[in-house]
N, C-alpha and C positions, 0 to 999 in steps of 0.2 A: 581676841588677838589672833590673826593668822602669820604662821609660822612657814616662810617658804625655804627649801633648801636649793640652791644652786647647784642645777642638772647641767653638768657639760653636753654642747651641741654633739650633735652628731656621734654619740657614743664614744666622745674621745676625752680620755682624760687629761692632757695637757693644756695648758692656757691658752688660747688662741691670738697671734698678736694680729696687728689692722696692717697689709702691706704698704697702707700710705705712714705711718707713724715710726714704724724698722727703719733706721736710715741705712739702706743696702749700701754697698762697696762697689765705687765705681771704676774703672780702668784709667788711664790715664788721657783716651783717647774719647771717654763717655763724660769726662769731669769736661775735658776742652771744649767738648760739644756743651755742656749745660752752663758752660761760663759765657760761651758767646749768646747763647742763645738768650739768657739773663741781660747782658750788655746790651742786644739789639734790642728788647722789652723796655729797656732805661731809654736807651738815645732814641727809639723809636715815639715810645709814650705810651706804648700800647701794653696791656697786662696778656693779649694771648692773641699772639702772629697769628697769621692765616699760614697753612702749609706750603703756598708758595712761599712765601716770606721766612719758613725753615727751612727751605730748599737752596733759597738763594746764602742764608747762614751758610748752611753745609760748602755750599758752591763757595765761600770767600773762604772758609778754611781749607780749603783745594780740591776739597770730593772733587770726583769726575765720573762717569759711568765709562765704564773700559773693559765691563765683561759682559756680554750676552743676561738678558736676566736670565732668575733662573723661578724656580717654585720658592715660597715661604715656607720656612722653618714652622713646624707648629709644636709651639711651646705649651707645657703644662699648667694647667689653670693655677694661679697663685704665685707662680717662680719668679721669681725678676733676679737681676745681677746675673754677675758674671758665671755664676757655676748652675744658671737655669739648666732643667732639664727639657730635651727636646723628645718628641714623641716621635717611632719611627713613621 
């Protein structure tokens, strides 16, 4: 009989959770986006729009592009929601 003991990854001893399975806290303006986005999936038929088809979402909840772009944020591996951390 082999006896294994469970070695935490990467030297860390706290649990590790799956970021898909934590149900993060979304803002009230990240819930409105994933409710329409859900809505046009039902009346569409489709289980995963094409990113035009998110764009045009955005576009019916009023987005507009009204600033110059700028660079993307680049976010820390693993963070999501609202209190991500950003890398300088």
């Amino acid at each position: 009989m082999v006896i294994r003991k469970s070695v935490p990854v990467s030297g860390c001893s706290r649990p590790r959770r799956h970021p898909v399975t934590t149900e993060p806290e979304y803002t009230d303006e990240e819930f409105a986006f994933l409710k329409a986005i859900d809505r046009y999936k039902h009346l569409a038929g489709r289980p995963w729009p094409s990113w035009v088809e998110v764009l045009a979402v955005a576009h019916a909840l009023g987005y507009r592009k009204c600033a110059p772009a700028s660079p993307l944020p680049r976010f820390e591996r693993g963070a999501a929601g609202p209190g991500r951390k950003m890398r300088p």
